[in-house]
DOMARPA-284924 format. One record per residue: residue number from 1; residue in one letter; x, y, z of N, C-alpha, C, O, CB in turn. Coordinates in nm, 3 decimals. Glycine has a CB too. Layout:
BEGIN
{n:NUM	res:A	nx:X	ny:Y	nz:Z	cax:X	cay:Y	caz:Z	cx:X	cy:Y	cz:Z	ox:X	oy:Y	oz:Z	cbx:X	cby:Y	cbz:Z}
...
end
This chain:
BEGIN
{n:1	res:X	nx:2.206	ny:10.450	nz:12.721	cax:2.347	cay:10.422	caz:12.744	cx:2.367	cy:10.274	cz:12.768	ox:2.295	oy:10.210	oz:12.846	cbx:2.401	cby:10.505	cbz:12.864}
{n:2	res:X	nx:2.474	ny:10.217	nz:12.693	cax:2.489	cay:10.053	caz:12.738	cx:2.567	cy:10.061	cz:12.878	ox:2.627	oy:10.159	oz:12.920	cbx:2.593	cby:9.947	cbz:12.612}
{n:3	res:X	nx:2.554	ny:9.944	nz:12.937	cax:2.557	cay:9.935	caz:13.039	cx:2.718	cy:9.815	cz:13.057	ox:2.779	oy:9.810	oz:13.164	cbx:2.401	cby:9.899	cbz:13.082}
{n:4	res:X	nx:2.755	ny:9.744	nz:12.949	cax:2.840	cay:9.666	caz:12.951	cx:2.981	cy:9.713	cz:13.006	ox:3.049	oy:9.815	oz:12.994	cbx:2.837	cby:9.621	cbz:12.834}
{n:5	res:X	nx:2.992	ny:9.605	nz:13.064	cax:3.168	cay:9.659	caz:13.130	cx:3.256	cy:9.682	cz:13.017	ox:3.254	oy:9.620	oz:12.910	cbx:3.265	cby:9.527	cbz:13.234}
{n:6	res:X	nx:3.339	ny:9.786	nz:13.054	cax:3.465	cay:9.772	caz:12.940	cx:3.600	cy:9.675	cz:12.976	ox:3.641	oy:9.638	oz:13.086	cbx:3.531	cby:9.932	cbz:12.915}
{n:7	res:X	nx:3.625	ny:9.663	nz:12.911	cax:3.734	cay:9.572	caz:12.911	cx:3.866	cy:9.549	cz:12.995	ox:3.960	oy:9.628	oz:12.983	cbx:3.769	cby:9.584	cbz:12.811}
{n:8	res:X	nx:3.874	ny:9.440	nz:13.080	cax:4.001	cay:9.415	caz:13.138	cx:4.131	cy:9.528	cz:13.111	ox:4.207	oy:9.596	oz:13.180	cbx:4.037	cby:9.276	cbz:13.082}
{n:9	res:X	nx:4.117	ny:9.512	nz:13.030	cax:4.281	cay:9.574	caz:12.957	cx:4.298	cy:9.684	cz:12.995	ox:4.407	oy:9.738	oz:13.008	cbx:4.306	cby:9.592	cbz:12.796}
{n:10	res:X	nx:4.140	ny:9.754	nz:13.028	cax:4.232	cay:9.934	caz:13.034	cx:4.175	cy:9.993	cz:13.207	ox:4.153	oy:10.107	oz:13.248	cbx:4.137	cby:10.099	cbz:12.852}
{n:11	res:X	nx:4.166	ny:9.854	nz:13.276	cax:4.180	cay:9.891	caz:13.415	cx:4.303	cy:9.914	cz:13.504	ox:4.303	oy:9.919	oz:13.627	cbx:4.121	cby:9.808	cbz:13.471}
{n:12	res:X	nx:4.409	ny:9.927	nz:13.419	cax:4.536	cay:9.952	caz:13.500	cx:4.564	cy:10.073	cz:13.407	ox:4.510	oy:10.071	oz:13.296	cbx:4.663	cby:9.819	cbz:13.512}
{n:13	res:X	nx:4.655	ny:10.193	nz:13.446	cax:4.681	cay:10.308	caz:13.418	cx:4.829	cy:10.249	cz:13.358	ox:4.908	oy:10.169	oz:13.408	cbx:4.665	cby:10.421	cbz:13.542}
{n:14	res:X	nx:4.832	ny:10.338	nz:13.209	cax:4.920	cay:10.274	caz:13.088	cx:5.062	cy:10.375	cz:13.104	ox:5.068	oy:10.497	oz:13.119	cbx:4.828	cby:10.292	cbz:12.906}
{n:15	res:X	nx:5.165	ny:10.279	nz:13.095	cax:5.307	cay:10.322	caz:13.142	cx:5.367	cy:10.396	cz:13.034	ox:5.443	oy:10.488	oz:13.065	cbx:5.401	cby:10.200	cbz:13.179}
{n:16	res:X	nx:5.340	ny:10.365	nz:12.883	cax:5.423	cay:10.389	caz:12.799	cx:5.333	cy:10.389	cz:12.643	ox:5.270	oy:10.291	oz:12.604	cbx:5.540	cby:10.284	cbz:12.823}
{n:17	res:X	nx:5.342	ny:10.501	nz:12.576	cax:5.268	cay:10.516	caz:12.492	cx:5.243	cy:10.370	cz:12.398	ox:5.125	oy:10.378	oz:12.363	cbx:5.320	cby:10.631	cbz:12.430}
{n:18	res:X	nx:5.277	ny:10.295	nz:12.365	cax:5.236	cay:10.112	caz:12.310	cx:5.133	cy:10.096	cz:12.366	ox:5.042	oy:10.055	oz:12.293	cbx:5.334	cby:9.970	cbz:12.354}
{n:19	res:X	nx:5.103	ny:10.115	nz:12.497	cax:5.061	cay:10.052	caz:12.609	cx:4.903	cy:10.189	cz:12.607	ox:4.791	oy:10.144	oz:12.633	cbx:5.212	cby:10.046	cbz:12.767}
{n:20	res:X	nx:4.916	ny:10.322	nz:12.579	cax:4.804	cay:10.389	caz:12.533	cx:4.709	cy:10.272	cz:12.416	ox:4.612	oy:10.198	oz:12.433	cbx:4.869	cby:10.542	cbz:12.457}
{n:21	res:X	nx:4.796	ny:10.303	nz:12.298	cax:4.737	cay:10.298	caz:12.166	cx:4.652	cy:10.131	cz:12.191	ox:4.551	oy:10.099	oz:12.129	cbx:4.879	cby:10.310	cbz:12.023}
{n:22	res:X	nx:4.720	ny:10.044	nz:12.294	cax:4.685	cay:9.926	caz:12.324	cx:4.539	cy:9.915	cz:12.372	ox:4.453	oy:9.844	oz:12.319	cbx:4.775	cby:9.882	cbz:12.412}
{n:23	res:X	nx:4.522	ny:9.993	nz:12.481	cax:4.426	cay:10.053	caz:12.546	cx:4.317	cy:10.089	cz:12.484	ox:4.218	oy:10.016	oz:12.473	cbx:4.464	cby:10.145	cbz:12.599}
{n:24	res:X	nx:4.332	ny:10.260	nz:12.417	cax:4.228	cay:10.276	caz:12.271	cx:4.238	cy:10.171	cz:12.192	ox:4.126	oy:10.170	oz:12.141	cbx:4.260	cby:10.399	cbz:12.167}
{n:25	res:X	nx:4.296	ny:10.083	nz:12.148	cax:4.198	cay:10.012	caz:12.077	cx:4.088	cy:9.883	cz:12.129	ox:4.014	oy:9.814	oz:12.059	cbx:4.277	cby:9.966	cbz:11.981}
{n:26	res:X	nx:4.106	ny:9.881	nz:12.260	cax:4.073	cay:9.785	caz:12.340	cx:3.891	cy:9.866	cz:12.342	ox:3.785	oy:9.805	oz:12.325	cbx:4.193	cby:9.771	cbz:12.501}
{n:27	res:X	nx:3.906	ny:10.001	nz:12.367	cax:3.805	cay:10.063	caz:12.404	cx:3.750	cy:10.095	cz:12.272	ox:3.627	oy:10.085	oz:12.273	cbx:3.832	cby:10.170	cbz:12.496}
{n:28	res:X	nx:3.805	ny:10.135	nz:12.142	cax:3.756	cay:10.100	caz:12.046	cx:3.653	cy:10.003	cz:11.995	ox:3.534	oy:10.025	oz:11.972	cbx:3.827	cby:10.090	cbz:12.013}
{n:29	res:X	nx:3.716	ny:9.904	nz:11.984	cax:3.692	cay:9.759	caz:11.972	cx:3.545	cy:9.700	cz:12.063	ox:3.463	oy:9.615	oz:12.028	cbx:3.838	cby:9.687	cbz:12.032}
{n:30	res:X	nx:3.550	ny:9.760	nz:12.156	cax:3.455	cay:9.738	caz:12.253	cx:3.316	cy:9.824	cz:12.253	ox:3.205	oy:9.788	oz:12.293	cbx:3.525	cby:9.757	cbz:12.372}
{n:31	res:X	nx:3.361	ny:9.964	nz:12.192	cax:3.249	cay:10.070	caz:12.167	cx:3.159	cy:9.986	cz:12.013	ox:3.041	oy:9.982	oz:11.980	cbx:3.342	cby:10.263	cbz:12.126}
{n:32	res:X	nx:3.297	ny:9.925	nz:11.947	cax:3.198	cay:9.902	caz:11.821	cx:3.115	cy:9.771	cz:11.830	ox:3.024	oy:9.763	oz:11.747	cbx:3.283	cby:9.893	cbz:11.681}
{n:33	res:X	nx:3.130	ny:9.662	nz:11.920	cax:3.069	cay:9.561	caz:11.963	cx:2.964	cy:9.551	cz:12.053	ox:2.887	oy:9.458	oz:12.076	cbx:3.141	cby:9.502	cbz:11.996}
{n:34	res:X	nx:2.978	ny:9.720	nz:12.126	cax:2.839	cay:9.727	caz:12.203	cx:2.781	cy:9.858	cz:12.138	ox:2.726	oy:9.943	oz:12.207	cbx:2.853	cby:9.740	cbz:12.385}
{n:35	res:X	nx:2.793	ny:9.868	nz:12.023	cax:2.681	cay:10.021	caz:11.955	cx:2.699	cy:10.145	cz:12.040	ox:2.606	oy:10.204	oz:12.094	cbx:2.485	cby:9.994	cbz:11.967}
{n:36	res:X	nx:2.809	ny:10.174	nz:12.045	cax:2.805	cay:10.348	caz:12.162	cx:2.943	cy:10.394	cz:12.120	ox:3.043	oy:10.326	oz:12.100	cbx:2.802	cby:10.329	cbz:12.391}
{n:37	res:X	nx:2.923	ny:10.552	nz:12.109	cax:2.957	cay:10.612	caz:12.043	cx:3.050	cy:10.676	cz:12.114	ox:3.117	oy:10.769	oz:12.067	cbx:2.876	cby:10.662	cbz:11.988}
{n:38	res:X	nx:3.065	ny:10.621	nz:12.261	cax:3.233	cay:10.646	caz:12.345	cx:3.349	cy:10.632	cz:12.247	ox:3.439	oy:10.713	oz:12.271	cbx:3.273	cby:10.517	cbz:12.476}
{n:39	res:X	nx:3.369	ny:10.557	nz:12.152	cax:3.509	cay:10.526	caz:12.081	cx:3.504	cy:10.657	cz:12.008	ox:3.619	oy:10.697	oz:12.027	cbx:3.524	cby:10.376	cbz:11.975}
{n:40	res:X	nx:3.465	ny:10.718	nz:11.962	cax:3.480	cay:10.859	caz:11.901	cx:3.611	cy:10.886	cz:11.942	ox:3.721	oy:10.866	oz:11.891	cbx:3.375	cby:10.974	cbz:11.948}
{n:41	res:X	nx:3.572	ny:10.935	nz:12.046	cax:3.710	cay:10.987	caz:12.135	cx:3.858	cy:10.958	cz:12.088	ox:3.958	oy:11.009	oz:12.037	cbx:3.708	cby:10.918	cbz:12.280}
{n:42	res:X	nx:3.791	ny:10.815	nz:12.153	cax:3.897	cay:10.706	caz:12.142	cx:4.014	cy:10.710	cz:12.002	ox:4.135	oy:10.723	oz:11.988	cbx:3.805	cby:10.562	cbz:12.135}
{n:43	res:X	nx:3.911	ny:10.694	nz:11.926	cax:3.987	cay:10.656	caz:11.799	cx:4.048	cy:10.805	cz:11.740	ox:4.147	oy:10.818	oz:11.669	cbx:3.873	cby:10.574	cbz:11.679}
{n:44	res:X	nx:3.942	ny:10.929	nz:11.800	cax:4.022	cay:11.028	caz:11.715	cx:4.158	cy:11.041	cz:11.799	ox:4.253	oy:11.077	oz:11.729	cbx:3.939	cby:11.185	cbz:11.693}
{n:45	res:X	nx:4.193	ny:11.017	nz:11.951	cax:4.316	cay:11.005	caz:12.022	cx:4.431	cy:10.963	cz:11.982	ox:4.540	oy:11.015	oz:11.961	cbx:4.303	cby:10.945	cbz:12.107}
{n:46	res:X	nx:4.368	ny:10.814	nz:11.972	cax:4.437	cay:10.707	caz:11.931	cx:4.524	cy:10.760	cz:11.786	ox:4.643	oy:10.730	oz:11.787	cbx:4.326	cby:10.580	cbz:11.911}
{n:47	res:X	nx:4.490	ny:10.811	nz:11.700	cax:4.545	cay:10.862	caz:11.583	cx:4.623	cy:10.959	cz:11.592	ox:4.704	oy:10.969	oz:11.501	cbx:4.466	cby:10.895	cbz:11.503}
{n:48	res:X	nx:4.625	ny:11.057	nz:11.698	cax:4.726	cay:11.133	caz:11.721	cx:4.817	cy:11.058	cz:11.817	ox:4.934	oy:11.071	oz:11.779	cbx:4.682	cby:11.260	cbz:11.767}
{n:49	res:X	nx:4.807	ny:10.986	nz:11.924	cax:4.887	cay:10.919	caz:11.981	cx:4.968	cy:10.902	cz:11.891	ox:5.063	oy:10.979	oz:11.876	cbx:4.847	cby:10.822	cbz:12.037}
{n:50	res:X	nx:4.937	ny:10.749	nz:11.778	cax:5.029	cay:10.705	caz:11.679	cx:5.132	cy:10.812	cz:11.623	ox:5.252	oy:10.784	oz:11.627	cbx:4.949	cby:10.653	cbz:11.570}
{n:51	res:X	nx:5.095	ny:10.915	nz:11.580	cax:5.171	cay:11.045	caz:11.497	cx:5.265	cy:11.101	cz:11.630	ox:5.385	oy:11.112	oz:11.606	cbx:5.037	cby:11.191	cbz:11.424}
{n:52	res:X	nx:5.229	ny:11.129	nz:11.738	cax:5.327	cay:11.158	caz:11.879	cx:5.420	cy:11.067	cz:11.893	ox:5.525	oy:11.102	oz:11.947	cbx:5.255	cby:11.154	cbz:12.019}
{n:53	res:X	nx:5.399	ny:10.895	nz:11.835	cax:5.462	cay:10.842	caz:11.878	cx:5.643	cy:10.817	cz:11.772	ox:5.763	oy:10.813	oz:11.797	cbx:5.361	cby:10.741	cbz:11.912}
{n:54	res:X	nx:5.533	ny:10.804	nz:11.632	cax:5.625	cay:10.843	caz:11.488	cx:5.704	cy:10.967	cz:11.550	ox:5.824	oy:10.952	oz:11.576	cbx:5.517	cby:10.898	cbz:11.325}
{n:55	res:X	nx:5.657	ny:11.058	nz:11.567	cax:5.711	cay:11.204	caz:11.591	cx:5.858	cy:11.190	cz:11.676	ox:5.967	oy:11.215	oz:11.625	cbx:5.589	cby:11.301	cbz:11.688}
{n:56	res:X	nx:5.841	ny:11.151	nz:11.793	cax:5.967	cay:11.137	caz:11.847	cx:6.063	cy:11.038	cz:11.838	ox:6.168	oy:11.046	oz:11.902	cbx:5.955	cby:11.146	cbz:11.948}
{n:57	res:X	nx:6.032	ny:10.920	nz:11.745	cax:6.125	cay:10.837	caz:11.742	cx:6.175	cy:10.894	cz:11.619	ox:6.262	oy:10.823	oz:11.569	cbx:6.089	cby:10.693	cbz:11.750}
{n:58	res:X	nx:6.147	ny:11.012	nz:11.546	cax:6.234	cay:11.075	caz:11.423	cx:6.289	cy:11.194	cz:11.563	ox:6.307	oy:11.304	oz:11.510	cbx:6.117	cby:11.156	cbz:11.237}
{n:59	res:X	nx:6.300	ny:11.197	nz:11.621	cax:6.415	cay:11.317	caz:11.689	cx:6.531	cy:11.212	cz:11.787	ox:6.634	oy:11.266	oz:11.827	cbx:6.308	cby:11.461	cbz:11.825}
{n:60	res:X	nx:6.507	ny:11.078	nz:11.816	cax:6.608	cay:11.003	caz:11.856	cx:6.708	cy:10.963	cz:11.780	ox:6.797	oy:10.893	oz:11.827	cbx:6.568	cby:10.915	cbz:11.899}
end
């Protein structure tokens, strides 16, 4: 397991879905620069996030 810190960005708890997808990619980004296979998650999230987010700005 790497041992590297993750990133500034997703030590505060995210207000507003922008502010998710911001996050996953922060942790993304970071899984692929230290070889570990945490972003899995991430990125399969992150892709439904985006579509949740499309989703309701077609019902406003």
């Amino acid at each position: 397991m790497n041992t590297a810190s993750f990133p500034a960005s997703i030590s505060t708890p995210a207000t507003s879905t922008g502010e998710v997808i911001t996050q996953l990619t922060a942790i993304i980004e970071w899984s692929k620069q230290n070889d570990s296979c945490i972003g899995y998650f991430a990125a399969l999230y992150r892709r439904v996030t985006i579509q949740v987010k499309k989703y309701c700005r077609q019902l406003l």
